[in-house]
Every structure is written in structure tokens, then in C-alpha cells.
C-alpha positions as CSV (number, residue, x, y, z in Angstrom):
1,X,0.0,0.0,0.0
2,X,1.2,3.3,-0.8
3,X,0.5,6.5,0.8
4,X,-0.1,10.1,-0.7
5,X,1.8,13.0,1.2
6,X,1.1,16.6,0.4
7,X,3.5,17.4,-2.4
8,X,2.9,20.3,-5.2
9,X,3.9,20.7,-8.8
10,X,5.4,24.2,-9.7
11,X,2.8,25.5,-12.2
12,X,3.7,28.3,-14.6
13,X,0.5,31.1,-15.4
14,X,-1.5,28.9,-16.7
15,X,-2.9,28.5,-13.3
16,X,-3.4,30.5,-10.3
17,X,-2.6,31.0,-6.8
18,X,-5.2,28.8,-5.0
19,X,-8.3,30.7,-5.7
20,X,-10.3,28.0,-6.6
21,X,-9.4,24.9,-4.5
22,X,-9.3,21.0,-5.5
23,X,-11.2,18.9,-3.9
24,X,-10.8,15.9,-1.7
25,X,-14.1,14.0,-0.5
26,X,-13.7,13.0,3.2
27,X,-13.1,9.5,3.3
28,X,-12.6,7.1,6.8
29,X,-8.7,6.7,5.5
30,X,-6.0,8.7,6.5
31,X,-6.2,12.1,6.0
32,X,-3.6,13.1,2.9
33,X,-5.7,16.2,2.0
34,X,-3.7,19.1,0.8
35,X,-2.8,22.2,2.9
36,X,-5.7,25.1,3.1
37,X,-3.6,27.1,0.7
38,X,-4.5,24.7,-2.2
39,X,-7.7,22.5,-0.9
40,X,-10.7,23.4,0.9
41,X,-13.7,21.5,1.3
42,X,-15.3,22.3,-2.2
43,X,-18.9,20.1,-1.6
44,X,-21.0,21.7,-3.6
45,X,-23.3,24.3,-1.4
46,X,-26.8,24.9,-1.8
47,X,-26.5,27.8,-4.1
48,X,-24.4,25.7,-7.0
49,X,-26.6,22.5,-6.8
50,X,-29.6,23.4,-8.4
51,X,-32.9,22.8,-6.4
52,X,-35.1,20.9,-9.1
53,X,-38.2,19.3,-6.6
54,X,-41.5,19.9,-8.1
55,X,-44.8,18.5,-7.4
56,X,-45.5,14.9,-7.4
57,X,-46.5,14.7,-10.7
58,X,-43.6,12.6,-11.8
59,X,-41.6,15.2,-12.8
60,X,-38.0,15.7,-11.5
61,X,-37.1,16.2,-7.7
62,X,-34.4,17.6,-5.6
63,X,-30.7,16.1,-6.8
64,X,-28.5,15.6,-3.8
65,X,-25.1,16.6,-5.1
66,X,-23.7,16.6,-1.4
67,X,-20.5,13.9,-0.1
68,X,-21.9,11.3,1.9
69,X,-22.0,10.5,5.5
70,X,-18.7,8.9,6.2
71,X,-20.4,6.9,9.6
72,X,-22.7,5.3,6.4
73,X,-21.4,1.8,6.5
74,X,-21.9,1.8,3.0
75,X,-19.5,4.9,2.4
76,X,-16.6,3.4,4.7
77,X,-16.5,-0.2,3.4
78,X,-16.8,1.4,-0.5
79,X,-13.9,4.1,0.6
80,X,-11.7,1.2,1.5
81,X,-12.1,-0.9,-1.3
82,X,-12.0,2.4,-3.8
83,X,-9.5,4.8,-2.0
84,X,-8.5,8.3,-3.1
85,X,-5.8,8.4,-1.2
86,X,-3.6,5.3,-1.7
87,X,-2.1,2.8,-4.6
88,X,-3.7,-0.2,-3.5
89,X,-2.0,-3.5,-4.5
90,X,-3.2,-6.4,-5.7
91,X,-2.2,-9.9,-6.7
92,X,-3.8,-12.9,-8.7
93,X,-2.1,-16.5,-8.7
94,X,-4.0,-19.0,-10.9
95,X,-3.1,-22.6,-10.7
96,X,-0.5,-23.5,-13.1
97,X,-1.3,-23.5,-16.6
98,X,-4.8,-21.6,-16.3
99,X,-3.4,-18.1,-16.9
100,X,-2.0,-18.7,-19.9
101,X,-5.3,-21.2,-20.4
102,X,-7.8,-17.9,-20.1
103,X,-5.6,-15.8,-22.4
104,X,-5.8,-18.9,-25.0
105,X,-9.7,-19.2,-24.4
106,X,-10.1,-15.9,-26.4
107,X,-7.4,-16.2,-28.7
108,X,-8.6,-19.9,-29.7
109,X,-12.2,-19.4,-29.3
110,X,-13.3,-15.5,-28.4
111,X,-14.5,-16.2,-24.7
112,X,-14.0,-15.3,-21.6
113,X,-13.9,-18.1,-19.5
114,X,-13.9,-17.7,-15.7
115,X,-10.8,-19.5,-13.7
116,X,-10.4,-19.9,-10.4
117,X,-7.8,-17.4,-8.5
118,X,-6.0,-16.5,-5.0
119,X,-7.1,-12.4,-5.0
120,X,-4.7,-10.4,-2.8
121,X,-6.0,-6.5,-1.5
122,X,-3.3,-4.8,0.5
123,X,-2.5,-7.4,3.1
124,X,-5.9,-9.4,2.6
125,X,-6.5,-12.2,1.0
126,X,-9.2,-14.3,-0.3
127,X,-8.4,-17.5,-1.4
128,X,-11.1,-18.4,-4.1
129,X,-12.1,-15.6,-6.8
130,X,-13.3,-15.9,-10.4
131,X,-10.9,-13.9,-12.7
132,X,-12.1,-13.4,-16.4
133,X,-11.0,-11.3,-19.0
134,X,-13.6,-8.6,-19.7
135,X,-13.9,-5.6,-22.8
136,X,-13.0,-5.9,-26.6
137,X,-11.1,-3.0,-28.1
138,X,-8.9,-3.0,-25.1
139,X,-7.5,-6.8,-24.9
140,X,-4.9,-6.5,-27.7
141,X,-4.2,-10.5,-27.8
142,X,-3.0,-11.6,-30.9
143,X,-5.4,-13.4,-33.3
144,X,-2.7,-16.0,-33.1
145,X,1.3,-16.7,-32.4
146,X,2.3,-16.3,-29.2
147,X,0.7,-14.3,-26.6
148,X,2.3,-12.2,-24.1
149,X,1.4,-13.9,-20.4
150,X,2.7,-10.5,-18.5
151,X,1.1,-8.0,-21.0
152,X,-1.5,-5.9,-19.8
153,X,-5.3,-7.3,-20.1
154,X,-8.3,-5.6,-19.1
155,X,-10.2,-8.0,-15.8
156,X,-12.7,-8.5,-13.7
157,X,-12.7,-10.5,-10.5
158,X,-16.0,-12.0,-9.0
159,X,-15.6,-12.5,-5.6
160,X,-18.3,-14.9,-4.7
161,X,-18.8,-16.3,-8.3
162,X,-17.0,-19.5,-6.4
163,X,-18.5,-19.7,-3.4
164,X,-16.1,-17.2,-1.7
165,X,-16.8,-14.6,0.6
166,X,-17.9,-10.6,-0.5
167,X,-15.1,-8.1,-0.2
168,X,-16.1,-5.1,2.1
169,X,-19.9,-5.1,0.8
170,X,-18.5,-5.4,-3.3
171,X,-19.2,-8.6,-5.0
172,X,-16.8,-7.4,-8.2
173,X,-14.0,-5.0,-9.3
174,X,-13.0,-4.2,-12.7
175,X,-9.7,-3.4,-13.7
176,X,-8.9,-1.1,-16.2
177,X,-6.6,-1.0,-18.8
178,X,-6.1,2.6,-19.7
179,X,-4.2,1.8,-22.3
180,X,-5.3,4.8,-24.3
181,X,-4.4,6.9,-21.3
182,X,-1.1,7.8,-20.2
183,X,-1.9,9.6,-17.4
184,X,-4.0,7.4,-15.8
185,X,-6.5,10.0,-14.3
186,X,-9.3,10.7,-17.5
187,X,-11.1,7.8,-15.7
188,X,-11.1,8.9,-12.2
189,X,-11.3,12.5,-12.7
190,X,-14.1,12.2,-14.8
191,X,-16.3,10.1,-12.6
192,X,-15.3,12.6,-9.6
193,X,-17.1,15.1,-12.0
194,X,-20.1,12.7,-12.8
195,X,-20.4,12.2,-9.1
196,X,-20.5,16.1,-7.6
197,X,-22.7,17.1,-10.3
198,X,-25.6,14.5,-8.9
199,X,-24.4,11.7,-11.4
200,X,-24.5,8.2,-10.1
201,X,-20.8,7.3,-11.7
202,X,-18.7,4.0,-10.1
203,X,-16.0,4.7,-7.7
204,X,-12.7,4.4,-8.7
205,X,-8.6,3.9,-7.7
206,X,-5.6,3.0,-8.8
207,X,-3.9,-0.3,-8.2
208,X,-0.6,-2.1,-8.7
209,X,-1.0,-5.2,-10.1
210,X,1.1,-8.6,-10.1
211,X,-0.3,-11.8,-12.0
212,X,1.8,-15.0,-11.2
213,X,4.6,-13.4,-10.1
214,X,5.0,-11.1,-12.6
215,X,4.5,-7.3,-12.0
216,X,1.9,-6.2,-15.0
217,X,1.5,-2.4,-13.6
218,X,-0.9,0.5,-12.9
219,X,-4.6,-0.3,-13.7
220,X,-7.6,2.2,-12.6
221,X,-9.8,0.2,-10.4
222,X,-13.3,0.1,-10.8
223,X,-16.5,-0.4,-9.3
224,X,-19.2,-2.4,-11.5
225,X,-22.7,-1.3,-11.7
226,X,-24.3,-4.3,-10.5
227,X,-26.8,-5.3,-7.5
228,X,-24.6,-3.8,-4.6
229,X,-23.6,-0.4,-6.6
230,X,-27.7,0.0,-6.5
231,X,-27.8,-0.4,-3.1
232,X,-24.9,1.5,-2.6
233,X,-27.0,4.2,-4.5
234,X,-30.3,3.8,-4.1
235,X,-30.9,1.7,-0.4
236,X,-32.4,-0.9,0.0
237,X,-36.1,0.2,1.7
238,X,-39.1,-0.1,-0.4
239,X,-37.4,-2.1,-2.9
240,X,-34.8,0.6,-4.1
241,X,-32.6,-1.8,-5.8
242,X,-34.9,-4.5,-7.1
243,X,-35.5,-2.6,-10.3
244,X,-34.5,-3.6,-13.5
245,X,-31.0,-2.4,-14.9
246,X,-30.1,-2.5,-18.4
247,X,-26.7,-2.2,-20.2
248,X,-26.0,-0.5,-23.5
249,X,-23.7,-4.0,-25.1
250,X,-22.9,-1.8,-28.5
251,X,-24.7,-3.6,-31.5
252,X,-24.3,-2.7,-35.4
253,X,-28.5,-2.2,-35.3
254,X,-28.8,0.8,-33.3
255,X,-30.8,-1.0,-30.3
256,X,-28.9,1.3,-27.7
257,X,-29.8,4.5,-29.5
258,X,-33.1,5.2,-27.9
259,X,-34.5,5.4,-31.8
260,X,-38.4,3.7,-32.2
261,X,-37.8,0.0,-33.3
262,X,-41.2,-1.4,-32.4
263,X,-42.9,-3.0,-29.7
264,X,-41.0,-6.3,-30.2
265,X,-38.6,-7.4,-27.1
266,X,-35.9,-8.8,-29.9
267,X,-35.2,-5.5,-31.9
268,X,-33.9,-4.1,-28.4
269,X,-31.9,-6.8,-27.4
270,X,-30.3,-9.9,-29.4
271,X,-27.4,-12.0,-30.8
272,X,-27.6,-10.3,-34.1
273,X,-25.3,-7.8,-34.4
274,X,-23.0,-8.4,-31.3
275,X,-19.6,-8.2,-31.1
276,X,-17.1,-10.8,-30.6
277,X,-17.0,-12.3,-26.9
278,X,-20.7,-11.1,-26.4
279,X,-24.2,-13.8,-26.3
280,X,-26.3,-11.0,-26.4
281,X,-25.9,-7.5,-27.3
282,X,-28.5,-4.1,-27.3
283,X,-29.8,-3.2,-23.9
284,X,-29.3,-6.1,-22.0
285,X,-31.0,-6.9,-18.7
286,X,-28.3,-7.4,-16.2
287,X,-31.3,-7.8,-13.0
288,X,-34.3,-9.8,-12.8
289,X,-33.5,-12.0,-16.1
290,X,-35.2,-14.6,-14.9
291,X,-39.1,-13.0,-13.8
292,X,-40.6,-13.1,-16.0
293,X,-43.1,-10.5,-14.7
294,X,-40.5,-8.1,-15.0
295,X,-38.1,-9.5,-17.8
296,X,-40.1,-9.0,-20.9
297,X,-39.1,-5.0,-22.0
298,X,-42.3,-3.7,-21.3
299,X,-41.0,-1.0,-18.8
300,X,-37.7,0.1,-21.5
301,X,-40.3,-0.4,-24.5
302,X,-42.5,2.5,-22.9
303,X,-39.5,4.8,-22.4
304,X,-38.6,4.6,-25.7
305,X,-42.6,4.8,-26.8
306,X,-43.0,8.0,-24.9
307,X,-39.6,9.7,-26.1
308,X,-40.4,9.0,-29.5
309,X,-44.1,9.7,-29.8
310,X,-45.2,11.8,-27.3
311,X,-44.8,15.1,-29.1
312,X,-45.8,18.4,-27.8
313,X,-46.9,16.3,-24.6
314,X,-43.3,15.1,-24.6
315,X,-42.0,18.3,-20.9
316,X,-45.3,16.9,-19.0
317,X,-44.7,12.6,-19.8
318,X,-41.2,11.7,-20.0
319,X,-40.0,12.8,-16.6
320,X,-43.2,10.5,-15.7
321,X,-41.1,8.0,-17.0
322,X,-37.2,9.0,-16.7
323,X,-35.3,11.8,-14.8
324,X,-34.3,14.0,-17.4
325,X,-33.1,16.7,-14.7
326,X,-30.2,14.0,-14.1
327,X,-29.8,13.5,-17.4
328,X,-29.3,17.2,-18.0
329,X,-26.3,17.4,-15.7
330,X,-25.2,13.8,-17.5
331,X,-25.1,15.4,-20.9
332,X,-23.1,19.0,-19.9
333,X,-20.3,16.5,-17.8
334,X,-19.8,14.3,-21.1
335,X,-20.0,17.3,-23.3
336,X,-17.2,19.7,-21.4
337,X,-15.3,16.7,-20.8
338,X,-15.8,15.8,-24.9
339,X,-17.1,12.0,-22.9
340,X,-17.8,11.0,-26.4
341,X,-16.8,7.2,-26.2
342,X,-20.3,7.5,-24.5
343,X,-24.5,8.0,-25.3
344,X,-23.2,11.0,-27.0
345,X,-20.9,9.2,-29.4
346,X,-21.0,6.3,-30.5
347,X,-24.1,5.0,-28.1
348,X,-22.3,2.9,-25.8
349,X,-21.3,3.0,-22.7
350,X,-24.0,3.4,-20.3
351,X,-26.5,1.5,-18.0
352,X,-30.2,2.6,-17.6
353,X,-31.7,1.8,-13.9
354,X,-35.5,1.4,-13.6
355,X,-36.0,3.1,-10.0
356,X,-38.6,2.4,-7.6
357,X,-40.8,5.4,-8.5
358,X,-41.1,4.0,-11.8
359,X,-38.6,6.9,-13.5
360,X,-35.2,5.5,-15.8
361,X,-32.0,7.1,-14.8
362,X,-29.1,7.1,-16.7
363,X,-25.6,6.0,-15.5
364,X,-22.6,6.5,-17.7
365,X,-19.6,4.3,-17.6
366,X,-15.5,3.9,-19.0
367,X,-14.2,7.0,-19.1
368,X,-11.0,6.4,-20.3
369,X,-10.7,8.0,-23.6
370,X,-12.4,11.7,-22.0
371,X,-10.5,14.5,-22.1
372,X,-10.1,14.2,-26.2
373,X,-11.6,16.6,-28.4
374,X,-11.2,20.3,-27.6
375,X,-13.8,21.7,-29.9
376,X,-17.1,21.0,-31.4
377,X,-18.4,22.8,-34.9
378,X,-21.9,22.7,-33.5
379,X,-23.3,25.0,-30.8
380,X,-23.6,23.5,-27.3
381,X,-26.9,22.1,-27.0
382,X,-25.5,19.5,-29.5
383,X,-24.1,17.3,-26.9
384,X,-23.1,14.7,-29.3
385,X,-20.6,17.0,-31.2
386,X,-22.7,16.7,-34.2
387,X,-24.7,13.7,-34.1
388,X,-27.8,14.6,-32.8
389,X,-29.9,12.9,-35.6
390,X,-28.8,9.6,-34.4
391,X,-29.7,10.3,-30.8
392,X,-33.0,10.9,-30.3
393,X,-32.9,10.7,-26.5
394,X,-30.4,14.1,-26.7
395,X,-32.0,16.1,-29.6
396,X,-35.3,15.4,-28.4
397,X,-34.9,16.4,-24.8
398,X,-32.7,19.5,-25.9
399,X,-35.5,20.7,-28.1
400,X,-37.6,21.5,-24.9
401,X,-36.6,25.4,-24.5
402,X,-36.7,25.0,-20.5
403,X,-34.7,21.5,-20.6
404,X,-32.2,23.3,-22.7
405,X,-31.6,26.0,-20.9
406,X,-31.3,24.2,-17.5
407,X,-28.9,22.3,-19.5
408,X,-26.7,25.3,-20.5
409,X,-26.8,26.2,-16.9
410,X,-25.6,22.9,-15.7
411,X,-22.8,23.3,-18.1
412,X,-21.9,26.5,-17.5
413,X,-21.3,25.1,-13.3
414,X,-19.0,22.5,-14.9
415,X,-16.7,24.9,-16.7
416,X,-16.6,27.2,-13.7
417,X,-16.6,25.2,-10.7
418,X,-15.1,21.8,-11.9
419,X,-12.9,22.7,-15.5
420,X,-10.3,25.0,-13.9
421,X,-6.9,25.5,-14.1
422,X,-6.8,25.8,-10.1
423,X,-8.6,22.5,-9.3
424,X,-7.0,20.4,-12.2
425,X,-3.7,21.6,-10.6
426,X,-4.5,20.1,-7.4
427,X,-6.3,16.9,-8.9
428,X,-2.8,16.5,-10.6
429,X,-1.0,17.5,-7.5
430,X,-2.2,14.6,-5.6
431,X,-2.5,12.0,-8.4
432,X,0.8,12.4,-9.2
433,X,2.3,11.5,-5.7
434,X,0.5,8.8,-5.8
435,X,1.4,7.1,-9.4
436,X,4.8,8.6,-10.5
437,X,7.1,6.4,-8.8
438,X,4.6,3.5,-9.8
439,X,4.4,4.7,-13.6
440,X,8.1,4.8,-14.1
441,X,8.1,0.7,-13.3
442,X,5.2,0.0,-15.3
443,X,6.5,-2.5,-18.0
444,X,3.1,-2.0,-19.9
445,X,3.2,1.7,-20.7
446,X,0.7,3.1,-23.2
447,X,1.9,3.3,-27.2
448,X,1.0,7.0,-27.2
449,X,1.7,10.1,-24.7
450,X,3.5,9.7,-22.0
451,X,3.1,10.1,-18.5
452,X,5.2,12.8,-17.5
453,X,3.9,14.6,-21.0
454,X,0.1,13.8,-20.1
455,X,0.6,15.7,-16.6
456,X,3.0,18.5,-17.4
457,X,1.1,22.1,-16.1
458,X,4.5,24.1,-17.2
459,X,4.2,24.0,-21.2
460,X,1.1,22.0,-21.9
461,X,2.1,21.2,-24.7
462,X,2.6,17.7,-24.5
463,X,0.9,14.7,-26.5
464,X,-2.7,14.6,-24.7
465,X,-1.9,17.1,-22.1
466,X,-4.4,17.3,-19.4
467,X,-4.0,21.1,-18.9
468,X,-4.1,21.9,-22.1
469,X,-7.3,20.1,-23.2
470,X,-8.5,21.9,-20.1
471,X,-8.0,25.5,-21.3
472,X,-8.7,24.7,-25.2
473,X,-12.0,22.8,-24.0
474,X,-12.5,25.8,-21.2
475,X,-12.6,28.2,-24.0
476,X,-14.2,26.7,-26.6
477,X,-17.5,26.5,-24.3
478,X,-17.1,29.9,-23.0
479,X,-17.3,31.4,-26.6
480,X,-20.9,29.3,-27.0
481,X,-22.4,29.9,-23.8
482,X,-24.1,33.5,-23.1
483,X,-22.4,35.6,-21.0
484,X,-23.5,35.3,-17.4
């Protein structure tokens, strides 16, 4: 385990003095947080998160963009498993031959076959895990030859797939790749954005990973969006987390666009289409699969129905139906942060959660490749950098004068409270003590950018420079959005 310490980059003009601190959500670890002259405690107040409660008439209520209660058992056994503050590391040893075995599985066959594993947190240990490869873009294994056994391949470990016990309240973890990341911190930082603004977003960290011996390196950590992250989210009372949850699983066929394909389960969700590694693809049903009082579409079906049809009726009976308020704040985060590996690309991405007052919420997901494009030709309220006509959840919504302009507001808080110079600093500030040491003896480093580029606040000038994307990105919104 690795501990931060308050350390500070020397930053050139590009950013200021401190005026507008970094955050650091309070957490039951040891306290690492900066001094006061660089981080305060920046939970948003009551006058930046917007108060949307109306009547009960469906419509959107009150977001609660606040940090949680640390004495929430939930909070502590979720900030150990996803700290901010610390490297965790962890090892996997597989009996002999099945590493090599599961790399082969998709090589040979295209699947990701589970294997039994000894899973190693910190100083715990848990004897019996599933391990299984997971993602497609990001597994770079040969189609055949030889396969690197210590190259870096995106994971995910089920804890009690085998009968084992849960870690700390999480029955899985994800481990990222980032290969299209140099620095390491598009993934985290991004969800930290999702997060204050009122977006459900999964937890993250950073870990140091070792596979049979072999050190593979620095992965980002993640939290799955399964059964305990909606209980995590939602609690448990009046059935919070028994409602369905869907999965965008990108198809060629459009199923995950929100676009009218009929009333017909299959055109939402099949094996037509999928990609490699996948049994199913579309919106697939990752709770409650097998009731079939709840498994057969209807309640998706409807969303899509009411979206597509509903017409000048369309501000009084979608948010009967799906919180567009959260979606609002959703869309400015992935636009100012060009999140466009996402709903508001290519139509991936993202999970859709039927809660308990009947209402869709969207939760976004892999946000590795943020922090990409600096400019849009299209004005703002085209979240999808110019492909509105393909996403009819976005353009429709945007089309409603109030729902816009709530959403230009929601992206003008982003660029003033969370894209700045002075809180990247300190983002960057604390990530780097954390990883640099760990980055330098990564034997997996990405193929483009490097680390040290990725991170540098002097020139910021290097190959995807965090700091630079910050200020190009800053001021291509400012030019679009009215003047406050």
C-alpha cells in the first residue's frame, strides 16, 4: 500500500494562486488532503446545486449533489475498497497453466472463460475468486502466435462467483486497462465530475498489479454497476434496488440509441449484431433475467414509446417516465469533458436503472478516452458533437426550451466550478504522488503520450496534455455559452 503526502507541482500562469481549490471527499482513511492554501472542502453548497423538486407529478425532484456520510457503513467499506488516497495493491495467482489457459480461451475461441484465482487487497487475501477477461477493443491479444502472459489485459474479478466470501460489501471489481491513457487520471477524474454534479458514476482507484509473479502495472480500479452499486446508490427500503437495470452491449443495429424500433422485445436486445465475446448485445437486462413478470421489456419499451411519440406532450410525460433533470447534468459533464466514447458518441457505454418510482435514470460508464476533443463545430446544446440525428434521447430532450436552458446552466457550473486551471492543478498535485514512482516501473506503458507529457502544467504542450485540453476545452465553451 502506498501512501499520498502533500507534495505540489510548480505551475507556470496557466494557473493560479489557489483561488479555486481542489477537492478531496472525506473518506474514513487517513487524511492526505492538501494544505488550506491549495484545498478546501469544495462540496458543492446549496446555491451551486440546483434545487429541481416539483410536485408529485412525476416530474424531477431535488438532486443531492452533497458527499456522503462517512459513519454510512456503505460509504466506509466502499472508501476502502475504492481509495483516493492510496495505490492499492493487488495480486492474482491461478493454478499452473490456467493463466496462460484464459488468455488462449479468447485467442482460440473468443471467450472469456472464468478460472479460479487466489485475489490479494493490500494485506488481505481471499483464497477463491473468479478472474475473467472482460472488454473488446482493449484486450490487444494476438489473433494468433504467441501471446504475451505478462502484457496488460483488461479484468474483472467475482468475488463470490465460487463460493467465496464478499469483499467489504463489493461482489466485483474491474480493472482497467487505460491503455489509451497515459496519465492514468481521464477515468477517475471524470467520474469525480459525474459524481459532484448529482451523477451516479462507479468509484474508482488505482492499483498495482502482479499476476503469477510477474509485476503487470498500474490499472484504474473500478467499481461495477451491478446489484450492490444499487444499493450502494439507491438503499435498500421499499425495494430501491430490485429494479430492472439494463446495459447498453454496443450492437451494429442501433438497439442502444433510444430510436423507435417497435414494440417487439428482440429489436432491443439480441445476438444479431454483437460483437465478438458477447451472447447478447442491445440493452441487455443485467437484474431480474429470470421474472418473467419483470423481464419482458415492457418498462424500457415504454421509455422509448413515450420519447419517440409523445410530441408536444413530450415536458409533462417523459420525466413520468425518466429523470431527465439527471440527465441534464449527465449530458453538460460528457460534453465539457468531450465524454464522447459514450451515449453521445458512438451509443455505448451506459447502464439505464428502472428506479422504484417508476422513473429510468441514466448511469454512464468507462471514461477512459475523456478529455479528447477540444472543440465541437456545432453549438452546445448538441451534446453529441454533431450527431444529434442519431440520438434521439439528446435532440429530443434539448429541443424542450426549459430542458435546454437548465442544461446550458448545468454546463456552465462545470466549466466554472469543476474545469479550472486551479482545481486540475490540485487533482494533478495529488495523483501524481501517488502514481509517479509507480508509472516509471510500469512494464506495460501506453503506445501513445506519455506520463510525465500527459501531466506536465509548465508547457502544456505535450501529447494529450491534461492542462491543455483543459484550457482549449474551457474556451471553446465559454465562446458558446451566453455571458453570465
Amino acid at each position: 500500500m502506498r501512501l499520498a503526502t502533500a507534495s505540489f507541482l510548480v505551475l507556470s500562469s496557466l494557473v493560479g494562486c489557489g483561488s479555486e481549490p481542489g477537492d478531496v471527499p472525506a473518506t474514513t482513511t487517513p487524511d492526505t488532503t492538501v494544505s488550506d492554501t491549495t484545498a478546501t472542502d469544495t462540496t458543492l453548497s446549496d446555491a451551486t446545486a440546483t434545487d429541481t423538486s416539483v410536485s408529485d407529478t412525476g416530474a424531477d425532484t431535488a438532486v443531492d449533489t452533497s458527499v456522503p456520510d462517512v459513519d454510512d457503513p456503505w460509504q466506509a467499506a466502499f472508501d476502502h475498497v475504492f481509495p483516493e488516497n492510496r495505490v492499492v495493491d493487488i495480486t492474482l495467482d491461478l493454478p499452473d497453466g490456467d493463466w496462460a489457459a484464459l488468455l488462449s480461451d479468447w485467442q482460440s475461441s473468443r471467450l472469456k472463460n472464468e478460472y479460479p484465482a487466489a485475489f490479494t487487497f493490500d494485506a488481505e487475501s481471499l483464497p477463491n475468486v473468479a478472474v475473467r477477461l472482460k472488454g473488446l477493443n482493449s484486450l490487444n491479444i494476438p489473433d494468433s502466435g504467441p501471446i504475451n502472459e505478462t502484457g496488460k489485459y483488461p479484468l474483472k474479478i467475482d468475488f463470490n462467483k465460487l463460493g467465496g466470501e464478499r469483499f467489504h460489501q463489493v461482489d466485483e471489481l474491474a480493472l482497467n486497462t487505460s491503455n489509451a491513457d497515459a496519465s492514468r487520471m481521464r477515468d477517475p477524474f471524470t467520474a469525480r465530475i459525474y459524481n459532484a454534479m448529482g451523477v451516479d458514476a462507479a468509484r474508482t482507484a488505482w492499483a498495482d498489479v502482479t499476476i503469477e509473479g510477474a509485476h503487470i502495472g498500474t490499472y484504474v480500479l473500478a467499481q461495477v454497476i451491478d446489484k450492490r452499486f444499487l444499493k450502494e446508490r439507491f438503499g435498500e427500503a421499499d425495494h430501491a434496488d430490485d429494479g430492472n437495470l439494463y446495459k447498453c452491449v454496443y450492437n451494429q443495429l442501433g438497439a442502444c440509441s433510444f430510436e423507435w424500433l417497435g414494440d417487439d422485445k428482440s429489436a432491443y436486445v439480441s445476438a444479431n449484431g454483437c460483437a465478438p465475446g458477447y451472447e447478447q448485445c442491445g440493452l441487455v437486462l443485467q437484474t431480474n433475467e429470470d421474472d418473467p413478470t419483470q423481464n419482458d421489456y415492457a418498462d424500457l419499451i415504454h421509455l422509448i414509446d413515450v420519447l419517440n411519440h409523445a410530441g408536444a406532450a413530450l415536458e409533462t410525460e417523459l420525466p413520468k417516465v425518466f429523470d431527465v433533470d439527471r440527465f441534464l447534468r449527465l449530458a453538460a459533464v460528457a460534453y465539457a469533458t468531450s465524454n464522447f466514447d459514450s451515449y453521445f458518441g458512438k451509443g455505448h457505454n451506459y447502464y439505464l436503472y428502472r428506479r422504484n418510482d417508476g422513473r429510468f435514470q441514466m448511469i454512464p460508464w468507462d471514461f477512459d478516452l475523456a478529455w479528447g476533443n477540444t472543440t465541437c463545430p456545432d453549438p452546445v446544446d448538441d451534446p453529441t458533437c454533431g450527431g444529434a440525428a442519431s440520438h434521439p434521447l439528446t435532440r429530443l430532450i434539448l429541443e424542450v426550451p426549459a430542458w435546454n436552458a437548465t442544461y446550458r446552466q448545468y454546463l456552465q457550473e462545470v466549466v466554472d466550478t469543476w474545469l479550472t486551471p486551479e482545481r486540475l492543478a490540485a487533482w494533478v498535485t495529488d495523483a501524481d504522488t501517488l502514481l509517479r514512482d509507480i508509472v516509471a516501473s510500469d512494464p506495460n506503458l501506453p503506445l501513445d503520450g506519455s506520463y510525465l507529457e500527459q501531466i506536465d502544467a509548465t508547457s502544456a504542450t505535450g501529447l494529450g496534455n491534461l492542462f491543455r485540453f483543459m484550457l482549449d476545452r474551457r474556451a471553446d465553451i465559454l465562446t458558446k455559452l451566453p455571458t453570465p
